[in-house]
N, C-alpha and C positions, 0 to 999 in steps of 0.2 A: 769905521770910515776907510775910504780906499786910500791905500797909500802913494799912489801914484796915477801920475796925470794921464795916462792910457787908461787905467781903470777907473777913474771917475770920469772920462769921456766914454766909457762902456756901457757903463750905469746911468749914463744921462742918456745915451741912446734907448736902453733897453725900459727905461722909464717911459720915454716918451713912447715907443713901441707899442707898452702896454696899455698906456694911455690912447691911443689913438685903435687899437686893437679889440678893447675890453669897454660896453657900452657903459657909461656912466661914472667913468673913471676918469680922475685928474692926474696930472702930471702931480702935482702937489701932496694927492695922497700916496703916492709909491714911495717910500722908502727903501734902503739896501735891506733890511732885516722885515721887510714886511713879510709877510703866510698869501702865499698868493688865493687859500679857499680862504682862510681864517679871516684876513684885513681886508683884501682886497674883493672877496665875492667871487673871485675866479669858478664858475662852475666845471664841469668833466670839459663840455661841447666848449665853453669858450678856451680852455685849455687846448683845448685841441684849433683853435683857432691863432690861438697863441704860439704855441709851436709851429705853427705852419708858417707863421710870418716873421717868425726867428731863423727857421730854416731859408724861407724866402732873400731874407735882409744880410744874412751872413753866409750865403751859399754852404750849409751846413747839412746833414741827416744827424737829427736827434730819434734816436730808437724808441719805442712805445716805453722798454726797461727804462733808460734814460730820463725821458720824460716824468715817470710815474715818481722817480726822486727827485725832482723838481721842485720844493716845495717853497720856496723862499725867492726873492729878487738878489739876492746873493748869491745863490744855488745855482741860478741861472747864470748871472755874471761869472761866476769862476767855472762852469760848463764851457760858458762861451771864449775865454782866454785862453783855456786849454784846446779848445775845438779849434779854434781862427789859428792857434799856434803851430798846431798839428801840420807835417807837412801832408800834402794833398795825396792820398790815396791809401794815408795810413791808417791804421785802426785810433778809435779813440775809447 
């Protein structure tokens, strides 16, 4: 469970994200610990959909490397804390 009220308003963005991203998908069925191929059906093309609108939504570049360890709604959430954190033109 997130421990704090920035990260469970991260995790409720990135839920509804994927829900609104990923065809036939509920907000209801994402959880933090879901497999985004495994639970959730994520294929390669809608992954790659997925990252686009994560980069879109948080003015972010997630690298192909990056991406490819992606595997969880967790994985993503703690990507994206460290990324939003970063100051602007640094490495992540």
């Amino acid at each position: 469970m997130p421990s704090t009220a920035e990260e469970r308003e991260l995790l409720d963005e990135l839920r509804e994200l994927l829900a609104a991203t990923v065809e036939d998908l509920s907000v209801e069925e994402v959880g933090p610990d879901s497999s985004l191929m495994d639970d959730l059906g994520v294929d390669s093309l809608a992954m790659l959909e997925v990252i686009a609108a994560i980069e879109d939504r948080w003015q972010i570049e997630v690298s192909q490397e990056q991406a490819e360890r992606l595997t969880t709604v967790r994985q993503i959430a703690a990507h994206l804390s460290e990324a939003v954190a970063a100051p602007a033109g640094g490495t992540a």
